[in-house]
C-alpha positions as CSV (number, residue, x, y, z in Angstrom):
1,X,68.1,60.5,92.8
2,X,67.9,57.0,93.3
3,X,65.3,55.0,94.8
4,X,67.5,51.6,95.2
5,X,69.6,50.8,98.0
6,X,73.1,51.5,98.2
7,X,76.8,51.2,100.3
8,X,77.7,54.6,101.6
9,X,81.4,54.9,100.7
10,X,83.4,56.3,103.3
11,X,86.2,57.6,101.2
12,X,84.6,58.7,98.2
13,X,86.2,61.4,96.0
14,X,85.0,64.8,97.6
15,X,84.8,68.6,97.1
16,X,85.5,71.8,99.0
17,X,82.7,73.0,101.1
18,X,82.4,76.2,102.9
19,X,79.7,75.4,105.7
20,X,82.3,76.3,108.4
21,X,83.5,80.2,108.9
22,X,86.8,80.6,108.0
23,X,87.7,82.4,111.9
24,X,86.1,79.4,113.1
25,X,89.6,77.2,112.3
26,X,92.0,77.1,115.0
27,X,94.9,76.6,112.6
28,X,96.5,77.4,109.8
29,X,94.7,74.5,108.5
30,X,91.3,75.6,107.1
31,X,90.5,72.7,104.9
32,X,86.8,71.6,104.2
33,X,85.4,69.0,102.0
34,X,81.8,66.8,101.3
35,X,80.4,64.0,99.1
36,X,76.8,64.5,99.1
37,X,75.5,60.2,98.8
38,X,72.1,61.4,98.0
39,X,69.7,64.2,97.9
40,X,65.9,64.7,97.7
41,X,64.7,66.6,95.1
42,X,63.8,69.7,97.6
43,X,67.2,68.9,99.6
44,X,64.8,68.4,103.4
45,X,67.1,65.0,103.2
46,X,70.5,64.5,102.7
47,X,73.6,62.0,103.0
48,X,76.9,62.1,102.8
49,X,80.2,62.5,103.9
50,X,82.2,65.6,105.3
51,X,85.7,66.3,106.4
52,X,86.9,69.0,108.7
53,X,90.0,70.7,110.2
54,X,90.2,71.3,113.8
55,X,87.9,74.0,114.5
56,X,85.3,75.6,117.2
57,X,82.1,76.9,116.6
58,X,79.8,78.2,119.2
59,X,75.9,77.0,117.7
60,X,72.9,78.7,119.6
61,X,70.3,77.0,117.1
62,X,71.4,74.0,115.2
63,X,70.4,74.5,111.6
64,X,68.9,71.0,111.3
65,X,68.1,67.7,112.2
66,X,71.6,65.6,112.1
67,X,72.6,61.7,112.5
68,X,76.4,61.5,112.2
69,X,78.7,58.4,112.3
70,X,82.5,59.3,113.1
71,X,84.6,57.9,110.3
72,X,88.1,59.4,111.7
73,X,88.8,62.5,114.0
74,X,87.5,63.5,117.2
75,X,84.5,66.4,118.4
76,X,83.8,67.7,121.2
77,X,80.4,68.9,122.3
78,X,79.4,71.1,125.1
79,X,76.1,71.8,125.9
80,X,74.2,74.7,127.4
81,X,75.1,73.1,130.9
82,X,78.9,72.8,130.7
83,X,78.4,69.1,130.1
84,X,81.3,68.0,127.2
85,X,80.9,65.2,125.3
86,X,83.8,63.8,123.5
87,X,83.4,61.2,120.5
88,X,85.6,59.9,118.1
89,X,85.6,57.1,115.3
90,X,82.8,54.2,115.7
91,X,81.0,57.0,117.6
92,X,77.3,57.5,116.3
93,X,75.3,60.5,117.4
94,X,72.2,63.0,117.1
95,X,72.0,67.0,117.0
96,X,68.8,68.1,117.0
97,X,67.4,71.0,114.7
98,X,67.3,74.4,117.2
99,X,70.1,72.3,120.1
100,X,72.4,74.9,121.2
101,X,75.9,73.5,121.4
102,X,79.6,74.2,121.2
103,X,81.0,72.4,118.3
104,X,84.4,71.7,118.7
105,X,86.6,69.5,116.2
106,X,89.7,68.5,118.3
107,X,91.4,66.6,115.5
108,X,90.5,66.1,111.8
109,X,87.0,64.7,111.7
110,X,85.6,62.6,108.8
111,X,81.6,61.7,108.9
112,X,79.2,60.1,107.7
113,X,75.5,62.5,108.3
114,X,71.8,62.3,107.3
115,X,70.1,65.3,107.9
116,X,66.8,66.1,107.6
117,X,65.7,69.8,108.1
């Protein structure tokens, strides 16, 4: 851990990661990867950066508090209400811990997240 400020690198050299089900790609694509920039020592706070194939998954309780900064790609994200919101690179947003919400990567989505759970 380091208690000094630092540049977030938005291409660092990353690592498989397995947060999304593998029946949740919608191709033959089922690639996953994340940096982690920095961790507390319990892990209630985190940063980094994480990659996705196109995929959709339907989220009744998001598992945590999550800022997110769209490096490349494009989401969409439909709430409880039908209401679909579609972001894509530049595009800054917030999921809050227990939001329900349709998580739907429409084409290869690089961010940049803090989450705090």
């Amino acid at each position: 851990m380091t208690n000094i400020p630092f540049l977030i690198d938005p291409d660092p050299a990353m690592e498989p990661s397995d947060m999304t089900a593998k029946e949740a790609f919608t191709g033959a694509d089922t690639t996953e990867l994340n940096h982690t920039h920095f961790a507390t020592q319990d892990e209630s706070i985190l940063t980094g950066t994480w990659e996705c194939a196109p995929c959709i998954e339907d989220i009744p309780a998001y598992p945590v508090h999550e800022l997110m900064t769209i490096v490349s790609g494009k989401i969409t994200l439909t709430h409880p209400d039908g209401t679909k919101e579609h972001l894509k690179a530049g595009d800054t947003f917030f999921i809050s811990k227990g939001a329900p919400v349709v998580w739907e990567i429409t084409e290869r989505l690089r961010k940049i997240y803090m989450i705090a759970t």
